[in-house]
C-alpha positions in Angstrom: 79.2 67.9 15.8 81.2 64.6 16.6 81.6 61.7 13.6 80.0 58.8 14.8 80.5 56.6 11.9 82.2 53.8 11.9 85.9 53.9 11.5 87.8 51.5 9.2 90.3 49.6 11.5 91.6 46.2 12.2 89.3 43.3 12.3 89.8 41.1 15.2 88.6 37.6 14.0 85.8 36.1 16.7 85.4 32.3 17.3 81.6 31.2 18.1 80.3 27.7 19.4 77.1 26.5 18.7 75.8 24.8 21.3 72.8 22.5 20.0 70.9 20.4 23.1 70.8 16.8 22.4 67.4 16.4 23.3 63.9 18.2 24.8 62.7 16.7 27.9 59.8 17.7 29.5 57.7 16.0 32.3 55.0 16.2 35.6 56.5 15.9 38.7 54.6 15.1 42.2 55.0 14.9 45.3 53.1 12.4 46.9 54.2 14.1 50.6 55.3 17.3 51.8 58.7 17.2 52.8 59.3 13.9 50.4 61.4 15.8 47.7 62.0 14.5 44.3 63.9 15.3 41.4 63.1 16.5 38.2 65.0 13.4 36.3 68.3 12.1 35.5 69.0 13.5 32.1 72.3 15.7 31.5 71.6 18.9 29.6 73.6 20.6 26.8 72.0 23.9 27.0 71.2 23.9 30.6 68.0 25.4 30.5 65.0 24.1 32.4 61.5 25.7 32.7 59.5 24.8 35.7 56.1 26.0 35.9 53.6 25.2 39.3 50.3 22.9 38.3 47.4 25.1 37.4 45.4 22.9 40.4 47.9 23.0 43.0 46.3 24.1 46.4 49.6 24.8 47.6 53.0 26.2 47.3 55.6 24.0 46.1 59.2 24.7 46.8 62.3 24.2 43.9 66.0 24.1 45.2 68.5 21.2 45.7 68.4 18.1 46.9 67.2 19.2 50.9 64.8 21.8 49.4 62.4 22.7 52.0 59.6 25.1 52.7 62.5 27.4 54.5 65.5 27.0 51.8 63.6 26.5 48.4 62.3 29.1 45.6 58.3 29.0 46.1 56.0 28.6 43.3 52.1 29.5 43.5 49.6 27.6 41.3 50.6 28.9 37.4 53.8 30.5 38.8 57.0 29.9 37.0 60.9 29.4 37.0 63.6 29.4 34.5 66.8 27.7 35.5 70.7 27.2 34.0 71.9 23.6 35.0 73.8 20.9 34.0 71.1 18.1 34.9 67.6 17.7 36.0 68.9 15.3 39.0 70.3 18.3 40.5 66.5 20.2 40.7 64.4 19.0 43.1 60.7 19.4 44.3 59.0 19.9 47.7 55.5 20.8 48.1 53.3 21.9 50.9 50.7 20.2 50.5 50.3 16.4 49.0 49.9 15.8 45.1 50.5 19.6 44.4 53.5 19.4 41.6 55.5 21.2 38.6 55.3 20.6 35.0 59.2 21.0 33.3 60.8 21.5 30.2 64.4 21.4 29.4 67.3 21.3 26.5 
C-alpha cells in the first residue's frame, strides 16, 4: 500500500495579486441597422470580464466580434443566448445584428 500523506519538505513561498475592478458597468446596446456595428462602450476594464447576453425580444440573430463584425466573421447570439468574454475594454466588443433594433444587454468589471 503506497503513503500518500503529505511529506514535510521545503516551502516555496507564493506571491498573489489581487486584482479588484474599478468599477461595474453594465448597459443595452442596439443596433438601429444591420450591418451598422457598435461598440459596447469606452470604459477600460481591470478584470476583463464582460457578459453579453442577446435581448429576450430580439427577432433576430445578433453577431459579437471586433470592430468589422459581421453576420460571416462574428459569434452569433439567439434571443436569451449568452457570451462571456476576457478583454481589456468594452471599445474593443462590438455588435451587429441581423435584423433592426435587435440588441445585447452587458455587464462588465
Amino acid at each position: 500500500m503506497t503513503d500518500r500523506r503529505i511529506k514535510e519538505g521545503p516551502y516555496v513561498p507564493v506571491a498573489t495579486v489581487d486584482i479588484l475592478p474599478s468599477g461595474l458597468y453594465c448597459g443595452k446596446v442596439i443596433v438601429d441597422t444591420p450591418t451598422e456595428t457598435k461598440a459596447l462602450g469606452e470604459a477600460t476594464l481591470v478584470a476583463g470580464i464582460v457578459y453579453i447576453k442577446a435581448l429576450s425580444d430580439n427577432a433576430g440573430v445578433v453577431y459579437i466580434g471586433d470592430e468589422g463584425v459581421s453576420s460571416e466573421t462574428g459569434y452569433p447570439l439567439a434571443a436569451n443566448e449568452e457570451v462571456r468574454l476576457i478583454v481589456d475594454s468594452l471599445s474593443n466588443v462590438f455588435v451587429d445584428a441581423a435584423i433592426s433594433n435587435d440588441g445585447v444587454k452587458f455587464i462588465a468589471s
